[in-house]
ZATIKOL-49214 format. One line per field, with one value per residue: residue number from 1; residue in one letter; y, x, z of N, C-alpha, C in turn. Coordinates in steps of 0.001 Angstrom, whole numbers, m for minus. Layout:
N
num	NUM|...
residu	A|...
nY	Y|...
nX	X|...
nZ	Z|...
caY	Y|...
caX	X|...
caZ	Z|...
cY	Y|...
cX	X|...
cZ	Z|...
//
This chain:
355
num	1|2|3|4|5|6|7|8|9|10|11|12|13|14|15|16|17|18|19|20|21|22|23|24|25|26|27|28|29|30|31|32|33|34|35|36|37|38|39|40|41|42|43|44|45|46|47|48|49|50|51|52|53|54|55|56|57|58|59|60|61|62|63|64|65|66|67|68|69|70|71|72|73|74|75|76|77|78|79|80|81|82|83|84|85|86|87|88|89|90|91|92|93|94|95|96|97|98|99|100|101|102|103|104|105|106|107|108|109|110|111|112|113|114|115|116|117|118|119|120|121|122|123|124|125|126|127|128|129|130|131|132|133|134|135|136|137|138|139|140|141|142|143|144|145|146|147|148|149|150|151|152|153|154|155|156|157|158|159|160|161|162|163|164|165|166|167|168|169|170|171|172|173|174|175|176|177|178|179|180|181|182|183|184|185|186|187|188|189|190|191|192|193|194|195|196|197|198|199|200|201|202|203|204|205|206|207|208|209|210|211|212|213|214|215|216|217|218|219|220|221|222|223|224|225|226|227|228|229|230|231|232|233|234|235|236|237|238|239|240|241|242|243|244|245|246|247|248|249|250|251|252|253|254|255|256|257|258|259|260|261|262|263|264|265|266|267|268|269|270|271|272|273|274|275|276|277|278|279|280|281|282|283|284|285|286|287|288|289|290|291|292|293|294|295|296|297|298|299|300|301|302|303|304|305|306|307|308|309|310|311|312|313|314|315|316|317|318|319|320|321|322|323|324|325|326|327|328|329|330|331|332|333|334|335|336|337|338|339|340|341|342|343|344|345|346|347|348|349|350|351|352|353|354|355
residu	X|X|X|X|X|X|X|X|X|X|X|X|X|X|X|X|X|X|X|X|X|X|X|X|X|X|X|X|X|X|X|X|X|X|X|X|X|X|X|X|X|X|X|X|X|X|X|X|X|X|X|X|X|X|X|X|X|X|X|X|X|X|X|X|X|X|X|X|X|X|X|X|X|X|X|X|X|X|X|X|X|X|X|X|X|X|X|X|X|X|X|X|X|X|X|X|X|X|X|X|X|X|X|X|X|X|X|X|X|X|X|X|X|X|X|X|X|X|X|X|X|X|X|X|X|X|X|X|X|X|X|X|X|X|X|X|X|X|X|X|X|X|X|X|X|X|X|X|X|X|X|X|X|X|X|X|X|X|X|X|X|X|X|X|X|X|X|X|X|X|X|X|X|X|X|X|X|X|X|X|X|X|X|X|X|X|X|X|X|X|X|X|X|X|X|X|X|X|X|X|X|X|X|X|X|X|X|X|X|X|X|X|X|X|X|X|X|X|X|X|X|X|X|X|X|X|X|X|X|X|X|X|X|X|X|X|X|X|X|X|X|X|X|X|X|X|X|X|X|X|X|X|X|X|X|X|X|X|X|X|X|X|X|X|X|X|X|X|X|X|X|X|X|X|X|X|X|X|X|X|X|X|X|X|X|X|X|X|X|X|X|X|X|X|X|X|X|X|X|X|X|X|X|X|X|X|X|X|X|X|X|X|X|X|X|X|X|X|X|X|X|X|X|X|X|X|X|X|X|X|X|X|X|X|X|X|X|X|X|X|X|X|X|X|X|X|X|X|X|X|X|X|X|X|X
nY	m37705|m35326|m36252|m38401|m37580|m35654|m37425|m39033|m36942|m36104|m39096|m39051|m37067|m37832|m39917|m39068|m38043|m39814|m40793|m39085|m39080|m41127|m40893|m38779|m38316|m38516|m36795|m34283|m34255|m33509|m30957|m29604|m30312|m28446|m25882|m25466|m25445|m23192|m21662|m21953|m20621|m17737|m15229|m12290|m12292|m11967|m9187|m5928|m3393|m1144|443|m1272|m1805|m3530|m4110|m5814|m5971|m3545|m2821|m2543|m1851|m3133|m6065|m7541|m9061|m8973|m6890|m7398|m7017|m3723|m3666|m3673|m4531|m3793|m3488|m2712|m2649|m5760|m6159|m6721|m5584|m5071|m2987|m2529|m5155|m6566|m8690|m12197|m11207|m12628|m15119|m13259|m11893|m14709|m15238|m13278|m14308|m14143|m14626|m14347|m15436|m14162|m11522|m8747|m6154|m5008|m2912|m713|1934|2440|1335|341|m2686|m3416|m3056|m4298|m7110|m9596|m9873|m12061|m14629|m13712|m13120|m16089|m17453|m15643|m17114|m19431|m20241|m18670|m18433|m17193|m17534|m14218|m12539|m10939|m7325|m5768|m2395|453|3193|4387|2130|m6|m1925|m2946|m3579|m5742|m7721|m8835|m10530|m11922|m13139|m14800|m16084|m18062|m20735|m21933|m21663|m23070|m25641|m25473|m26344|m28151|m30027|m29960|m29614|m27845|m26949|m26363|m24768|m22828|m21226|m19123|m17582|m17034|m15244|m11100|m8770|m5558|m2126|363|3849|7564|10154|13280|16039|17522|17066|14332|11149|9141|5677|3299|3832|2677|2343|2991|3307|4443|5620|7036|7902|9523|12199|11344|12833|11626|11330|10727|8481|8214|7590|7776|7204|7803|6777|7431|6219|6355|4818|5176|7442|6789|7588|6866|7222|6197|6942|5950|6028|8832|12155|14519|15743|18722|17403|14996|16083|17657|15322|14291|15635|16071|13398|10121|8460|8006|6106|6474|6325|6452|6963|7616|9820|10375|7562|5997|7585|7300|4026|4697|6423|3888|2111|3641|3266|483|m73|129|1201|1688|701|2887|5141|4741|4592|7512|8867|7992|9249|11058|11065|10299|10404|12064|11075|13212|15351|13746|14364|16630|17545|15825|17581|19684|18979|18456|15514|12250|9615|8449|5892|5149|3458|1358|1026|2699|2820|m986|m1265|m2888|m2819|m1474|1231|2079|2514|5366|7068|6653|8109|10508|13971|13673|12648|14484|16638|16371|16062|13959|10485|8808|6438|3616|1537|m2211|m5446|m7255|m5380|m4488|m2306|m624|821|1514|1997|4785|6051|7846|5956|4627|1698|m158|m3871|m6706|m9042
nX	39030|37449|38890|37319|34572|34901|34908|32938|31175|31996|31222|28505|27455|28559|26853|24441|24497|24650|22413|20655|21160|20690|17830|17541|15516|13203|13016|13869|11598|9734|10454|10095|7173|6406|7144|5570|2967|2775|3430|886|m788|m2691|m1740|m2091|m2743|m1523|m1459|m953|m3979|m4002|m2193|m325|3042|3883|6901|7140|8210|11320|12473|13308|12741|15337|18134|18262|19578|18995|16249|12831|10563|8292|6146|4094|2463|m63|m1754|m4239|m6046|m8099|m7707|m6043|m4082|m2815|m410|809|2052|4411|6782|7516|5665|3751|5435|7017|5375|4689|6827|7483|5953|2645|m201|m1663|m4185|m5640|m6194|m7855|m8075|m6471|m4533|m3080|m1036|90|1026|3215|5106|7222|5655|3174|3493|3458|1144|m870|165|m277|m3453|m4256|m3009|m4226|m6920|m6408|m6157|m8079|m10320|m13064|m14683|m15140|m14586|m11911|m11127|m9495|m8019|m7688|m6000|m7852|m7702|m7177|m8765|m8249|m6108|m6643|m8314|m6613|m5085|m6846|m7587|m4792|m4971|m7265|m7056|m5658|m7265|m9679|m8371|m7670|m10160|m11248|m9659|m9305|m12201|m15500|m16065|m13548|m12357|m14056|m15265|m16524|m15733|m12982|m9978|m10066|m13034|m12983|m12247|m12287|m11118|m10880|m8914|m7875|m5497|m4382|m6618|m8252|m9159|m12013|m11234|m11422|m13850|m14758|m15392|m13540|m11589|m9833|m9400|m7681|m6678|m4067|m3215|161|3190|4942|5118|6100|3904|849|m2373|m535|m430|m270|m1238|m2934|m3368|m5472|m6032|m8005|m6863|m3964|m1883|m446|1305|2280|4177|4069|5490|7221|8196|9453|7059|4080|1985|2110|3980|1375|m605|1049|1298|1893|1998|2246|3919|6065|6358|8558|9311|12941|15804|19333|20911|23412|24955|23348|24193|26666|26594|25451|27571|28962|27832|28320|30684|31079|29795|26840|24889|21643|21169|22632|20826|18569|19069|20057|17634|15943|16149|14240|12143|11968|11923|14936|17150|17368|15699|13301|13594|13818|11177|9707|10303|9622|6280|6290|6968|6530|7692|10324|11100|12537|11803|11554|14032|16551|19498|20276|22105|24211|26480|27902|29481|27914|24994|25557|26507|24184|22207|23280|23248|20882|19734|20657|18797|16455|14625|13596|13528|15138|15597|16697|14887|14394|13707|10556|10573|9148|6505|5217|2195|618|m3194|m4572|m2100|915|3350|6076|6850|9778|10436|11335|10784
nZ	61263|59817|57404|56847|56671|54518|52715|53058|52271|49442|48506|48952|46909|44493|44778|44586|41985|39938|40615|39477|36924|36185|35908|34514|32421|32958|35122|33341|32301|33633|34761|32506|31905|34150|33358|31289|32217|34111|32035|30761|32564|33786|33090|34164|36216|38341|38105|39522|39006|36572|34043|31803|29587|27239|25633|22741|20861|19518|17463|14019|10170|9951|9534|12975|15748|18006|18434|17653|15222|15059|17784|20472|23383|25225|28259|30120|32883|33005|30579|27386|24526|21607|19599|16831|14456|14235|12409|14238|16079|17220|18518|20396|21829|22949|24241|26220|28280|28015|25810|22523|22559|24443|23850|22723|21054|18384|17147|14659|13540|10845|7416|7024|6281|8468|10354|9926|8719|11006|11593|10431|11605|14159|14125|13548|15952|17912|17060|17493|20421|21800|24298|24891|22902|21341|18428|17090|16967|14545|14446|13010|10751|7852|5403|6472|6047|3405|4003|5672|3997|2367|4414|5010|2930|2170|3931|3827|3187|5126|7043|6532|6454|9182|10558|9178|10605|13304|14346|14538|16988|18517|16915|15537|12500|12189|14178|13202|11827|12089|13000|11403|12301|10523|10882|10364|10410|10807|10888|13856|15342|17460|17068|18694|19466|20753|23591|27233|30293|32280|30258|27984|24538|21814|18639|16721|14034|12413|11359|9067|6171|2939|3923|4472|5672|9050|12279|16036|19045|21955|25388|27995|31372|33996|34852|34641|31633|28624|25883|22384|19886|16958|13775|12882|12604|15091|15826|16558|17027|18191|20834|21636|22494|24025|26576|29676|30279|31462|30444|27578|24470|22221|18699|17426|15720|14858|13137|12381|12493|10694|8720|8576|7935|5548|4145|4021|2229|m373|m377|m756|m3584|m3423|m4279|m4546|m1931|m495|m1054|m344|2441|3164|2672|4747|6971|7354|7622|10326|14352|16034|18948|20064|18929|20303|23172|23371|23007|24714|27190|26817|26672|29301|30079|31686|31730|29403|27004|24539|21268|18284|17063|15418|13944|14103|17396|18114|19854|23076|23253|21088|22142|23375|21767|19839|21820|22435|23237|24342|26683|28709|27830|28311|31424|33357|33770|30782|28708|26503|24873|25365|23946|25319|28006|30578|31707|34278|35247|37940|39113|40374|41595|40879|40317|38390|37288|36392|34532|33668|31087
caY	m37520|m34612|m36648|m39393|m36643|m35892|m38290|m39404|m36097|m36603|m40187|m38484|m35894|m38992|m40914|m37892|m37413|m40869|m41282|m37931|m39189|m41890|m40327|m37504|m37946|m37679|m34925|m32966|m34045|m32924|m29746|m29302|m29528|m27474|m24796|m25349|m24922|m21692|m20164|m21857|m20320|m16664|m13778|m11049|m12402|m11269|m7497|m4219|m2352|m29|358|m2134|m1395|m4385|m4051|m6706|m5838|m2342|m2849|m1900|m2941|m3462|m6929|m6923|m10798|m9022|m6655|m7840|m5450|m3044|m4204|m3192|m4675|m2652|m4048|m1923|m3836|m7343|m5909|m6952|m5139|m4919|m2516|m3065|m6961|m6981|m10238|m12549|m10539|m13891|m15584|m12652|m12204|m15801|m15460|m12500|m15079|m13976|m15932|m14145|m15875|m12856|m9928|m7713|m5332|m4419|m1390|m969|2697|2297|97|m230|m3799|m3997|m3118|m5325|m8601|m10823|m10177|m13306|m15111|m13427|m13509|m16957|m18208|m15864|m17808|m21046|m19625|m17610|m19486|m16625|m16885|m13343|m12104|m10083|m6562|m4891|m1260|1326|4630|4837|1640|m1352|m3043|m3296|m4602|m7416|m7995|m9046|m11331|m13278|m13922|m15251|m17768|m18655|m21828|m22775|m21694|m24057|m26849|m26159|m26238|m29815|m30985|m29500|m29114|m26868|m26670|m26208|m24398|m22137|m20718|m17385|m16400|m16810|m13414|m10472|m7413|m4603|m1184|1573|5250|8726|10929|14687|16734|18420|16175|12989|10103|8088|4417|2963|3819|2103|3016|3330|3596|5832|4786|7631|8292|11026|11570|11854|13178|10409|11700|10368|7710|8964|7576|7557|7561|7506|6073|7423|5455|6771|4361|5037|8592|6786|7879|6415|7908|5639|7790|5385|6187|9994|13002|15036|16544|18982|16683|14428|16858|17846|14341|13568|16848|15236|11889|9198|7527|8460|5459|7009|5607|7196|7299|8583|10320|10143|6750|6141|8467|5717|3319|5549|5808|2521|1559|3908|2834|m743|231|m243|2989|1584|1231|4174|6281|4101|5310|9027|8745|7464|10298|12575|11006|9461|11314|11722|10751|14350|15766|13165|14939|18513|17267|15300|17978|20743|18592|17481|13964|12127|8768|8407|4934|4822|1895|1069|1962|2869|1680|m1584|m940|m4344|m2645|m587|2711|3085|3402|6063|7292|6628|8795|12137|14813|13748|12696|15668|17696|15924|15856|12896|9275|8165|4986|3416|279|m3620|m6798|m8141|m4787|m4512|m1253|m925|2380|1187|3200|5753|6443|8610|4714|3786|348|m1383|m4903|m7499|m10448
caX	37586|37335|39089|36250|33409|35075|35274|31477|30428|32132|30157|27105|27505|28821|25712|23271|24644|24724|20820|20389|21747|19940|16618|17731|14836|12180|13647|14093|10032|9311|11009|9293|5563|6439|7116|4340|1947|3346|2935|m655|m1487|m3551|m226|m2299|m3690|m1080|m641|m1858|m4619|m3714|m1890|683|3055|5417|7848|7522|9411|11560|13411|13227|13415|17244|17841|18467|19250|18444|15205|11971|9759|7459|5038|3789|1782|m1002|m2701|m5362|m6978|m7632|m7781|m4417|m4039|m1141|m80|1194|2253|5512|7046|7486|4884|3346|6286|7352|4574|4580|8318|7101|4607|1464|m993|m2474|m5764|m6049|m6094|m9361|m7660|m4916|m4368|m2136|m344|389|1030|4527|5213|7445|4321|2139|3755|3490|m345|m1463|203|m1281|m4713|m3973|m2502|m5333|m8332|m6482|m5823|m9241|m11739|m14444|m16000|m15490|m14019|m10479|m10971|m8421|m8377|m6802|m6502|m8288|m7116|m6723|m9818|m7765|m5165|m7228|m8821|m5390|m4557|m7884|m7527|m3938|m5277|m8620|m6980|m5157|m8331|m10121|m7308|m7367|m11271|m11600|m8824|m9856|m13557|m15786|m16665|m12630|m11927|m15146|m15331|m16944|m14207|m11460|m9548|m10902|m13812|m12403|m12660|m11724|m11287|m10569|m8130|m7270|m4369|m4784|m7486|m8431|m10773|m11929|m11763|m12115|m14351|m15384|m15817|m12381|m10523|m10163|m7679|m7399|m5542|m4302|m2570|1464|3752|5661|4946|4811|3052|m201|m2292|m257|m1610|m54|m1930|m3003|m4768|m5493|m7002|m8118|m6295|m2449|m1804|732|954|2597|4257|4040|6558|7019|8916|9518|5551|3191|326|2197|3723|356|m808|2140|1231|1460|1731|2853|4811|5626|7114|8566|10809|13755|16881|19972|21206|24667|24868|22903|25286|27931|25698|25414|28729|29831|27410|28950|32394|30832|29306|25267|23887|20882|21207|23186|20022|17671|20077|19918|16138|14875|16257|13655|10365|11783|12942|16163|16700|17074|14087|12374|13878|13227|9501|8748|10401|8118|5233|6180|5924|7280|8618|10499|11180|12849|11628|11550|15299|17384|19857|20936|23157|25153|27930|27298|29362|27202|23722|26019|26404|22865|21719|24120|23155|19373|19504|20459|17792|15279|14864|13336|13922|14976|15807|16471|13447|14170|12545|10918|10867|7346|6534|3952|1676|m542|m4071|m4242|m601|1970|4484|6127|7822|9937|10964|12181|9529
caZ	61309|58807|56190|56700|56402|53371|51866|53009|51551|48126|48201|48779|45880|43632|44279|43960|40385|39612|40132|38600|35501|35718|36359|33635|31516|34515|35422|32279|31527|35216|34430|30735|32314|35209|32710|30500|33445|34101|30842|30277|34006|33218|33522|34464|37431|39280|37719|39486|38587|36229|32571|31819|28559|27012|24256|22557|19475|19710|16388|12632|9148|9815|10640|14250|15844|19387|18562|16839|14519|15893|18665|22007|24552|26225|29454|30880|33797|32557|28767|26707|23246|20906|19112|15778|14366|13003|12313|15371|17150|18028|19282|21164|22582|23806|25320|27926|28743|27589|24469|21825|22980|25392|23310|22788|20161|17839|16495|13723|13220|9641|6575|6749|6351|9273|11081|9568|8769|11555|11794|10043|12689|15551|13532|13879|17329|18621|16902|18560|21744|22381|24656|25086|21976|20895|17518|17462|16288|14376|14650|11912|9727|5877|4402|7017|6022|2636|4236|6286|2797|1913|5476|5235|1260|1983|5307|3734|2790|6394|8052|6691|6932|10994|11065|9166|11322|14751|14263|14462|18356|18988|15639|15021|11552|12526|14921|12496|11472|12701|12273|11049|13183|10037|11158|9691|11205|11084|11940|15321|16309|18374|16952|19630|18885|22149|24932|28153|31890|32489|29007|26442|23385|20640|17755|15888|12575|12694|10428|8498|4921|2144|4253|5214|7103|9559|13377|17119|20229|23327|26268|29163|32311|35318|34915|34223|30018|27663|24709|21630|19003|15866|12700|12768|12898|15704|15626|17545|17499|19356|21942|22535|22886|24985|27723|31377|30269|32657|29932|26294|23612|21199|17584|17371|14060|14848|11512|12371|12684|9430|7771|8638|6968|3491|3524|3912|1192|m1222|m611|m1124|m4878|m2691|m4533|m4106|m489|152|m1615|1105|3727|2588|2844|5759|8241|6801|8235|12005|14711|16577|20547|20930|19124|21266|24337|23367|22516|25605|28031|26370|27519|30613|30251|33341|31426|28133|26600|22890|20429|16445|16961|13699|13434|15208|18561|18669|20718|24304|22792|19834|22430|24307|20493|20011|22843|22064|24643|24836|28326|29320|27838|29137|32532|33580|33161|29497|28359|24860|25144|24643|24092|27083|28498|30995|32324|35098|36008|39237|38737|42106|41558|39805|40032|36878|37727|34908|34889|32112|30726
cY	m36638|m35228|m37792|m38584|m36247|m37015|m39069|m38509|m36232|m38015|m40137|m37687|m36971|m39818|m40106|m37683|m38237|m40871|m39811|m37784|m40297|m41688|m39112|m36947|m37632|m36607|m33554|m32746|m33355|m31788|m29176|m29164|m29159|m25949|m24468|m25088|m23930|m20762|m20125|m21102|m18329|m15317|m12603|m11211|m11830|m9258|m6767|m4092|m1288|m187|m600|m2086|m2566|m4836|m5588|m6978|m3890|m2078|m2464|m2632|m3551|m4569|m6951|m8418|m9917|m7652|m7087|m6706|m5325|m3911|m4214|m3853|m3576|m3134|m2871|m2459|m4532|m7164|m5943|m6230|m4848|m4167|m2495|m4380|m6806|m7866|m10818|m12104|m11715|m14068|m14955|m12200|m13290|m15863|m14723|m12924|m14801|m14420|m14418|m14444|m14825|m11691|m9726|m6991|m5874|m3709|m1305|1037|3296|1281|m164|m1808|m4703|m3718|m3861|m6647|m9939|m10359|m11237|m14126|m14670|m13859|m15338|m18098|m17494|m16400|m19331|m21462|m19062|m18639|m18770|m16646|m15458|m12924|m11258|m9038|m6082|m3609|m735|2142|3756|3227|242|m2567|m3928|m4597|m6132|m8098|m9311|m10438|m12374|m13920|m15071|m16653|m18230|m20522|m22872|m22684|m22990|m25268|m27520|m26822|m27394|m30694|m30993|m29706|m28297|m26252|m25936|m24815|m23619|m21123|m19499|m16727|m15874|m15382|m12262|m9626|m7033|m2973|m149|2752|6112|9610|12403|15530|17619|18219|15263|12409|8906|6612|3531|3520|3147|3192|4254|3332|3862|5633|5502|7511|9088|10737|12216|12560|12270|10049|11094|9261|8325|7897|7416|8414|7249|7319|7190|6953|6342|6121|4853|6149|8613|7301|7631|6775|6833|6200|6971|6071|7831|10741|13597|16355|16927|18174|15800|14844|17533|16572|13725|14369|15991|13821|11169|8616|7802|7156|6395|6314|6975|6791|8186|8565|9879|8448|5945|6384|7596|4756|3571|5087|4930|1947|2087|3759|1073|m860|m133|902|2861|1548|2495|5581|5865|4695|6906|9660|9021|8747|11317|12499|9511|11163|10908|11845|12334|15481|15454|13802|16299|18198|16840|16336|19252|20263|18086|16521|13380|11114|8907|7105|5353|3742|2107|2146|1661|3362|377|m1067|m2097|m4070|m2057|484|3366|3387|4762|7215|7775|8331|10197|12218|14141|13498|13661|16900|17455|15422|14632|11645|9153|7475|4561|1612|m1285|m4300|m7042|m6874|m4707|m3297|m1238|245|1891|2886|3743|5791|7071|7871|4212|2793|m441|m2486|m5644|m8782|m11049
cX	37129|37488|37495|34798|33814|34655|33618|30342|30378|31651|29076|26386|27667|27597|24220|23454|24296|23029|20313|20161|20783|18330|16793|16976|13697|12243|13624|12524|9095|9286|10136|7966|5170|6361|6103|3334|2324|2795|1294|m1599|m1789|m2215|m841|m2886|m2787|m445|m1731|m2853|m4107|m3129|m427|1509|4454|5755|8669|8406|9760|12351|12488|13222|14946|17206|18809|18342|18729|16913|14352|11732|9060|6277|5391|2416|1130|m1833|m3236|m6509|m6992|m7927|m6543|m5127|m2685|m1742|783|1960|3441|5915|7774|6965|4155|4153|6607|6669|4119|5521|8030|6560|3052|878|m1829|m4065|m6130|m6812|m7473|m9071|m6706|m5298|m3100|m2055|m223|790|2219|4421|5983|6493|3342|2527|3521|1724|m1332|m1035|m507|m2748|m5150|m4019|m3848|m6694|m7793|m6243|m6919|m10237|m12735|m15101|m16196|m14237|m12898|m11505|m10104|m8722|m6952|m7179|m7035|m6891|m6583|m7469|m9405|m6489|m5406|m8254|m8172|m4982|m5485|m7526|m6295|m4174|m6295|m8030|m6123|m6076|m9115|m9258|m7870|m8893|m11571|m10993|m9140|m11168|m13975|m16046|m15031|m12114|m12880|m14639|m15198|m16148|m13145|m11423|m10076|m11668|m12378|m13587|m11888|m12219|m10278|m9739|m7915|m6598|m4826|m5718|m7544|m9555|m10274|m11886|m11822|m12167|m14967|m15207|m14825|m11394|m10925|m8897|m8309|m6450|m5551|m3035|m1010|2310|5060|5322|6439|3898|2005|m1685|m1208|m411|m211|m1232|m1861|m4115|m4223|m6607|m6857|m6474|m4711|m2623|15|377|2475|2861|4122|5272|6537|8186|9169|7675|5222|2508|1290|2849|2291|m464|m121|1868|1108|942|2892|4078|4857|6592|7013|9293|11754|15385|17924|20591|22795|25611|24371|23675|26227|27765|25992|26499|29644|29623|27496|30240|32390|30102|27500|25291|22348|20092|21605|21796|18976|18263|19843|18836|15623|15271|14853|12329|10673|12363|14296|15917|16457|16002|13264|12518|13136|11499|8626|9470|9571|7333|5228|5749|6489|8372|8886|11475|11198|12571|11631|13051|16178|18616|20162|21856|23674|26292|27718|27989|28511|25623|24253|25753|25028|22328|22175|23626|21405|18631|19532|20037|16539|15872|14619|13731|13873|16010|15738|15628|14236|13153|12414|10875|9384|7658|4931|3571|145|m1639|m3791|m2852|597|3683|4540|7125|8115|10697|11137|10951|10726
cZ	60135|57697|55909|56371|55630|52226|51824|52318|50082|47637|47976|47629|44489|43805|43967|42252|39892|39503|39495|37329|35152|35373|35110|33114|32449|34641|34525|31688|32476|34790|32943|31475|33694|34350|32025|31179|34139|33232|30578|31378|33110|34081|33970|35287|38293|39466|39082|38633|38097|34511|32979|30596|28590|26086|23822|20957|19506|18595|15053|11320|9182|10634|12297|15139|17739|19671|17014|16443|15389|16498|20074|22436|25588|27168|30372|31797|33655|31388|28081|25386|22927|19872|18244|16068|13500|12989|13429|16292|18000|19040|20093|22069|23856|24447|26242|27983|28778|26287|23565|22098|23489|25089|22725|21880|19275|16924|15892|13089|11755|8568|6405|6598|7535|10713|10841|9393|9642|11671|11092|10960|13839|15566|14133|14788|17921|18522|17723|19901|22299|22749|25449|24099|21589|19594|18074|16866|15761|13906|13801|11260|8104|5502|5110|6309|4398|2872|4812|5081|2529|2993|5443|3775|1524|3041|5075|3632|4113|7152|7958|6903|8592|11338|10758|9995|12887|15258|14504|15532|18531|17804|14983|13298|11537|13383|14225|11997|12646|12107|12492|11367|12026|10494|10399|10999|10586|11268|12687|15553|16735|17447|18138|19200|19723|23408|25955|29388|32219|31544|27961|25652|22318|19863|17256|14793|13326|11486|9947|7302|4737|2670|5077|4586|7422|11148|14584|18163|21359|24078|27498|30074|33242|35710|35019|32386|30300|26668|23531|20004|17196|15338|12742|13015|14160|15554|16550|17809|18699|20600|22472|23278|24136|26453|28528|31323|31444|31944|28189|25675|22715|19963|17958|16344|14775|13410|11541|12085|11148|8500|7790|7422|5735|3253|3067|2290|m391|m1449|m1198|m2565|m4593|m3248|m4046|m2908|348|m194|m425|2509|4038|2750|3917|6843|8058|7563|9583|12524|15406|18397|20613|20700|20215|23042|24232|23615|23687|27134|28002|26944|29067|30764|31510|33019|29790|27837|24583|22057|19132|16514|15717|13960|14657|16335|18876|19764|22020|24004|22164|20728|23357|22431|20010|20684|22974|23447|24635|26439|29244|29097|28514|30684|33752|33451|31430|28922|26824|25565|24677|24624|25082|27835|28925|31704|32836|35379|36861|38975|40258|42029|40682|40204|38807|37076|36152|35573|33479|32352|29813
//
């Protein structure tokens, strides 16, 4: 009896595959616009109330096959904004399942290039993605409006492409690119650059000489704050910025690690690189500045991003990380791609999860 219910089961399993196979392509097109009606479905319908923060690039100029360049995701109620466009900020964007169409801002830190690069794409996907009818802004220190000078000159000639090909109802002219929101900054002050009801999004200058401007973020809704350290040293402004924050991103360089680097590239006849190497420690900081800095303020969360150098291995983020964990007392974490962090308004909950 058993052998026969065997043997009727393995018939059953053999003819399930069989039309499976046959059916393959059904199936795999089934499967394709099941997914696609997923992603085109509106992702923030199902968030909390409250700030939403997701790292969508936590990497550096160093290429890096598992983090993108700088860029963060900021959701504040049903308001998306990103924070700097480094290259694949689009795409990466679109893999945690959210569209460029969305976004209401971006705010851009500084002129590095691996901060700025992918923003002709975004520019982009969000004029063909946006179906309110309202312009992007991009928001920046002394010298963006140069730079979006620079992003429209270089797409004047695909804009129009999409607009003869699309038309003009689908493809509006006057949306394409975005205004430009330039502001002046200060050391040891705040300029506001957006206010509403419930959100307040300053910046202030950092220290990441000889590049100057250069600015960090803080929003604060509906009384959660994240504070977004941009390119910088270990600075007051942004321990004061950071005081009794819910959540601080910070970059972070370990030197040691680096120093590897140099050396390699002087045993390899790279002078040129090894002098690039030699350099760059001078204007990031290290995990454990970032500890000392955010346990001074009492922040509550600490998330590492624009990390220097690659970590391909799981010793070198142990490496990475020296003692900094255990100066700071709180949660702290080195940041990936895909990484979503949730702060429900009415609540001192910081929930992370993976996009």
């Amino acid at each position: 009896m058993r052998k026969k219910l065997l043997i009727a089961a393995v018939a059953l399993i053999l003819a399930g595959g069989t039309v499976a196979y046959i059916q393959r392509h059904e199936i795999t097109l089934a499967m394709v616009e099941k997914v696609a009606s997923e992603r085109m479905q509106n992702p923030m319908t199902g968030l909390d109330d409250g700030l939403h923060v997701g790292l969508c690039g936590t990497g550096s100029p160093f290429p890096d096959p598992d983090r993108a360049a700088p860029c963060t995701l900021v959701i504040a109620g049903k308001d998306m904004f990103l924070f700097d466009a480094g290259s694949a900020a689009a795409k990466q964007i679109a893999t945690m399942g959210f569209s460029t169409g969305q976004l209401k801002g971006v705010f851009i830190t500084h002129f590095h290039s691996d901060h700025i690069d992918g923003l002709g794409e975004v520019l982009m996907t969000r004029w063909a993605q946006h179906t309110q009818g309202q312009k992007l802004t991009v928001h920046g220190p002394s010298g963006i409006a140069e730079v979006m000078n620079g992003f429209e000159t270089a797409y004047r000639q695909d804009t129009g492409y999409r607009t003869a090909h699309h038309g003009v109802a689908t493809m509006p002219p006057e949306l394409a690119g975005a205004d430009v929101n330039q502001f002046a900054v200060q050391k040891g002050s705040y300029t506001t650059v957006v206010q509403q009801p419930d959100l307040l999004i300053e910046a202030f200058a950092v220290n990441h000489q000889p590049i100057n401007p250069a600015v960090g973020y803080r929003i604060n809704y509906k009384g959660r704050t994240v504070v977004l350290s941009g390119d910088t040293t270990s600075d007051v402004q942004v321990k004061d910025a950071a005081r009794n924050a819910d959540l601080l991103v910070h970059e972070a360089l370990s030197p040691e690690l680096v120093a590897r680097l140099q050396e390699t590239a002087i045993n390899n006849n790279r002078s040129k690189l090894a002098k690039i190497f030699s350099d760059i420690p001078n204007y990031h900081a290290t995990p454990l500045d970032v500890a000392v800095l955010a346990q001074e303020a009492e922040v509550g969360h600490v998330v590492l991003s624009h990390i220097v150098p690659p970590l391909p291995m799981a010793p070198l983020r142990e490496i990475f990380l020296g003692k900094a964990p255990d100066v700071f007392k709180g949660p702290f974490r080195i940041g990936e791609d895909g990484d979503f962090i949730s702060l429900p308004a009415g609540s001192k909950e910081v929930i992370y999860s993976q996009r």
